[in-house]
C-alpha positions in Angstrom: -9.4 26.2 22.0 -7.1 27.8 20.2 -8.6 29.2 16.3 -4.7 28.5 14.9 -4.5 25.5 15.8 -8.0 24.5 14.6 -7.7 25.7 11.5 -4.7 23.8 10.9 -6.8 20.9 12.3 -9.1 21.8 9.9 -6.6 22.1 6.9 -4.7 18.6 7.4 -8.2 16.7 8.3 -9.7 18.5 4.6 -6.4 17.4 3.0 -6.3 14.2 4.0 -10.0 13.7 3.0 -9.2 15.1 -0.6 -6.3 13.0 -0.8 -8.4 9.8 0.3 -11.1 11.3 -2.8 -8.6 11.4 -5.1 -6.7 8.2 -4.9 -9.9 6.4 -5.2 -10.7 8.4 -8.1 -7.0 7.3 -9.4 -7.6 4.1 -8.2 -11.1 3.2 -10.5 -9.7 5.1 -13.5 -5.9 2.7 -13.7 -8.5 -0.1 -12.9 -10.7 0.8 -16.1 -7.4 1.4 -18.1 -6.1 -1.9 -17.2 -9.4 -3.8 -17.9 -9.6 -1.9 -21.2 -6.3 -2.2 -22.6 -5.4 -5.6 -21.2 -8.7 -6.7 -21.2 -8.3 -8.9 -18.3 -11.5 -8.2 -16.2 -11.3 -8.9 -12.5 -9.1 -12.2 -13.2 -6.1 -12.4 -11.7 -3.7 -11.7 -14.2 -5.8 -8.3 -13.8 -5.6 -7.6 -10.5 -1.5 -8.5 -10.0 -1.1 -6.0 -13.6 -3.4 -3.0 -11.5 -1.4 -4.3 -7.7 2.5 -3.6 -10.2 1.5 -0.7 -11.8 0.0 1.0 -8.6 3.1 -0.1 -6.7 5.6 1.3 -9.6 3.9 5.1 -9.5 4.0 5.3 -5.9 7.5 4.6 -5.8 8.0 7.2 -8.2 5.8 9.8 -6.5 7.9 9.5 -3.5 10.8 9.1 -4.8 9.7 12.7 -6.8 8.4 14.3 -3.4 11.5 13.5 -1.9 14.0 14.9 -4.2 11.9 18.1 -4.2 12.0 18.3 -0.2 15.7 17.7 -0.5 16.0 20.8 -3.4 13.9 23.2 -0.7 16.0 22.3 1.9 12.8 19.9 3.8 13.4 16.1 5.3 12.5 13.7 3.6 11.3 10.6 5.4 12.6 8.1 2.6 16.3 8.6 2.7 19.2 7.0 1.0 22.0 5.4 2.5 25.7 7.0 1.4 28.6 4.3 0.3 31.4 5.8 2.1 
């Protein structure tokens, strides 16, 4: 096996498992926020308040990350359509 392309093996499995750890942790603290400032619970005027807001910041995190691959010169895989 080749040790270059293990290690970046290595580096995209660790990154995707430290992503996965910190949108959970993401995911419990908006969910704690909601149920504290809403005070909704686990209802379901809760759980459709926690499924917008999630959906509304990941929009703008890739909308963000694209941008910034477009400024470096990088592809973006969201891309918008010109009017000619």
């Amino acid at each position: 096996m080749n040790p270059k392309t293990f290690l970046q093996t290595m580096i995209t499995l660790a990154s995707a498992s430290l992503g996965l750890v910190a949108a959970l942790a993401w995911n419990e603290a908006i969910k704690a926020s909601i149920k504290a400032v809403f005070h909704t619970g686990d209802n379901l005027a809760g759980l459709y308040t926690y499924a917008v807001l999630a959906t509304v910041i990941a929009v703008v995190v890739l909308v963000s990350l694209g941008r910034a691959a477009a400024r470096i010169g990088g592809e973006s895989i969201i891309s918008r359509e010109v009017d000619s």
